[in-house]
KEFISE-45635 format. One line per 2 residues: number of its first residue (from 1); for each residue x, y, z of N, C-alpha, C. Coordinates in nm, 3 decimals, padded with zeros to 5 digits. Each point is the difference from the previous one (the first is absolute). Layout:
REM KEFISE-45635
NUM) X,Y,Z,X,Y,Z,X,Y,Z | ...
END
This chain:
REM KEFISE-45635
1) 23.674,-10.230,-01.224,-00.042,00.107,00.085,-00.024,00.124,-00.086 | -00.116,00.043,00.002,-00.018,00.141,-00.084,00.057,00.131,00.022
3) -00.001,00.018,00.106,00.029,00.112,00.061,00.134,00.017,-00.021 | 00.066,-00.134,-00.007,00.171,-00.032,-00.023,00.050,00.028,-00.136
5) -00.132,-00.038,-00.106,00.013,00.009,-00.121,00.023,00.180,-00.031 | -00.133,00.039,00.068,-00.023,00.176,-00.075,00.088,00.041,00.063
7) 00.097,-00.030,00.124,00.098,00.104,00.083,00.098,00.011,-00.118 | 00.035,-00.120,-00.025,00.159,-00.059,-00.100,-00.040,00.058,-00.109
9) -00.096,00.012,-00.100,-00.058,00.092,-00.065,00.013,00.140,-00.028 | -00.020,00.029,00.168,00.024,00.170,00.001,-00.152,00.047,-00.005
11) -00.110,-00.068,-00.022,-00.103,-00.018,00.010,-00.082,00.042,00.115 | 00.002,00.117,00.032,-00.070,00.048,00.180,-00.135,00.031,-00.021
13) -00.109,-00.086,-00.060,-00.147,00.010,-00.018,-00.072,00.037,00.145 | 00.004,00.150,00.042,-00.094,-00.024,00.129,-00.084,-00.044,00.020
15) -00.140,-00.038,-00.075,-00.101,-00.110,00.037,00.042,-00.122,-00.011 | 00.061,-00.025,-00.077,00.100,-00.186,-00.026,00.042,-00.028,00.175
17) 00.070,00.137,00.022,00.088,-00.041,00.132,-00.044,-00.012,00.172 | -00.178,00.069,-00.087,-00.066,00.050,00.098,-00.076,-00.145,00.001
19) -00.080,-00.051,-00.071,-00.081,-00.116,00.017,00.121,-00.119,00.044 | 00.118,-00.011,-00.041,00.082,-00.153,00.066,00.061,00.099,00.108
21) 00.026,00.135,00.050,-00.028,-00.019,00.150,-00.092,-00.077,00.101 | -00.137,00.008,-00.065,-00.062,-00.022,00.084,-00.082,-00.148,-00.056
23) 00.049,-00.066,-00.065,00.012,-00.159,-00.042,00.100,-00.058,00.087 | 00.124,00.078,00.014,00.112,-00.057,00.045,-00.030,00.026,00.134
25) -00.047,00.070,00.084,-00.043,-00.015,00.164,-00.029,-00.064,00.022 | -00.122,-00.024,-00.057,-00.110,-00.122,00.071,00.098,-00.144,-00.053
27) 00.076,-00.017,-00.067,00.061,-00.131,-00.031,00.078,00.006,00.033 | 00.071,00.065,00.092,00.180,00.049,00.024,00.013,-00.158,00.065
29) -00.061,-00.056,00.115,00.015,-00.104,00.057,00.027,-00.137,-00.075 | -00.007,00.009,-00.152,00.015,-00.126,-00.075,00.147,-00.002,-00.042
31) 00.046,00.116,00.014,00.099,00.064,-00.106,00.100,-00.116,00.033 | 00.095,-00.049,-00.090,00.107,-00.040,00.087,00.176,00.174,-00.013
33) 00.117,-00.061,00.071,00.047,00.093,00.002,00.052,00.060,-00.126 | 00.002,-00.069,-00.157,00.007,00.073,-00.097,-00.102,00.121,-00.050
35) -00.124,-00.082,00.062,-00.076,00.129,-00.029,-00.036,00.111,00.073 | 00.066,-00.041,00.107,00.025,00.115,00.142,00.072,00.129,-00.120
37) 00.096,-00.080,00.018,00.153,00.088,-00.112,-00.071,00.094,-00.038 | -00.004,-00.062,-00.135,-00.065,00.052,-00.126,-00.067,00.087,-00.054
39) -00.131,00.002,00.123,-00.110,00.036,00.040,00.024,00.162,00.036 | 00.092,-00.045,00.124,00.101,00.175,00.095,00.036,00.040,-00.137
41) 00.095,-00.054,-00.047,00.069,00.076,-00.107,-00.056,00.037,-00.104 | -00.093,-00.055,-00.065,-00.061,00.087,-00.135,-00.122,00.114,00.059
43) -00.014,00.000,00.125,-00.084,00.125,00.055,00.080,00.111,00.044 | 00.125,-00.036,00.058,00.124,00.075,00.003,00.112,00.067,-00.118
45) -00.028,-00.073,-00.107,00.066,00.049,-00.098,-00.099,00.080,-00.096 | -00.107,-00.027,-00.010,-00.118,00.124,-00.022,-00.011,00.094,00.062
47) 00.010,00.026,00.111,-00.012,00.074,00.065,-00.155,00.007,00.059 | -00.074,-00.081,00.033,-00.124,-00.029,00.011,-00.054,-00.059,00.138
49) -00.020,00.124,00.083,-00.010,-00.020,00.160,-00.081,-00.069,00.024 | -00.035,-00.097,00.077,-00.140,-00.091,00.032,00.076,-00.069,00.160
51) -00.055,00.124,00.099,00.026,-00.015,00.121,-00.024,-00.149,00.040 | -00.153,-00.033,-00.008,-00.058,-00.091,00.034,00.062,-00.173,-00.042
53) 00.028,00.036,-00.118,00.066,-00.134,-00.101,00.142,00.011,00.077 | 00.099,00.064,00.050,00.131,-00.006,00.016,-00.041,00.031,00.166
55) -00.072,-00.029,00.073,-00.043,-00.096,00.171,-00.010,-00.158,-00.031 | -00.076,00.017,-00.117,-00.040,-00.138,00.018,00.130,-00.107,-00.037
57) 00.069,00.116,-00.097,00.141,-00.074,-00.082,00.078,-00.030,00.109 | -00.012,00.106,00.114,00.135,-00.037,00.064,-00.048,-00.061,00.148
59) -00.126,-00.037,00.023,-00.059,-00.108,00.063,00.026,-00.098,-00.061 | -00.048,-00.059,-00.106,00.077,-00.136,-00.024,00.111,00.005,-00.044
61) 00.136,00.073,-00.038,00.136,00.036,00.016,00.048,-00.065,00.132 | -00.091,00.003,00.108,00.084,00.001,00.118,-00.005,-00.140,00.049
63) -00.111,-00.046,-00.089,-00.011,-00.115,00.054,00.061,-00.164,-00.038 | 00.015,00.060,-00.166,00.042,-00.068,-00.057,00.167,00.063,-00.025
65) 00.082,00.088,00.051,00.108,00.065,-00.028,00.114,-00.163,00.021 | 00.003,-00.074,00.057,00.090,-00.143,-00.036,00.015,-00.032,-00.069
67) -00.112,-00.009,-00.095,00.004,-00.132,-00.160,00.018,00.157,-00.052 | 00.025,00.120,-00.055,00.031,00.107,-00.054,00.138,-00.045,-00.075
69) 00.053,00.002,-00.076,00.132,-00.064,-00.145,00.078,00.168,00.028 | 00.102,-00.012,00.014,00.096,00.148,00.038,-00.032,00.100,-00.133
71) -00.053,-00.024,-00.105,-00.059,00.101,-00.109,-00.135,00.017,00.070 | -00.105,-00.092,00.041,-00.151,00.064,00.015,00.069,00.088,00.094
73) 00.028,00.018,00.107,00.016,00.055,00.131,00.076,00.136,-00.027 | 00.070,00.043,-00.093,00.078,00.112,-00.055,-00.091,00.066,-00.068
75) -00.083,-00.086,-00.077,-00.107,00.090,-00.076,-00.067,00.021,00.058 | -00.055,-00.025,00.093,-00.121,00.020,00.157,00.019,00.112,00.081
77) 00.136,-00.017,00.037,00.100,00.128,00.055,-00.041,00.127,-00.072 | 00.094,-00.045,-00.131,-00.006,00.109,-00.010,-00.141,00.122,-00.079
79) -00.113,-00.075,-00.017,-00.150,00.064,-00.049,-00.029,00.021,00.157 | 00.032,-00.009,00.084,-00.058,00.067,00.137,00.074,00.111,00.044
END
């Protein structure tokens, strides 16, 4: 996950974060729930608002929130 990579990094590229916002919308529906996680959290730990990407995150969050592992779901938590 890139976005996972440059967060852990420390790495807050606003066009980087700006183009896999909007890579990561239109694909949010493939995601499974690690990359739900991941996804929240390295846009959350940048600090890198993308209204649109974190609807769609927590549209499929809700749907898939069962198969969620008690770490994805803490890290999900808490980037919202």
């Amino acid at each position: 996950n890139t976005a996972w990579a440059f967060a852990k990094a420390g790495h807050a590229s606003p066009a980087l974060f700006d183009a896999l916002a909007a890579a990561s919308t239109a694909r949010v529906g493939d995601f499974k729930p690690q990359n739900l996680a991941n996804t929240a959290w390295a846009f959350a730990t940048v600090g890198h608002a993308s209204p649109a990407l974190f609807d769609a995150l927590a549209a499929a969050s809700t749907t898939l929130v069962g198969d969620f592992k008690p770490q994805e779901l803490a890290n999900t938590a808490w980037a919202f």
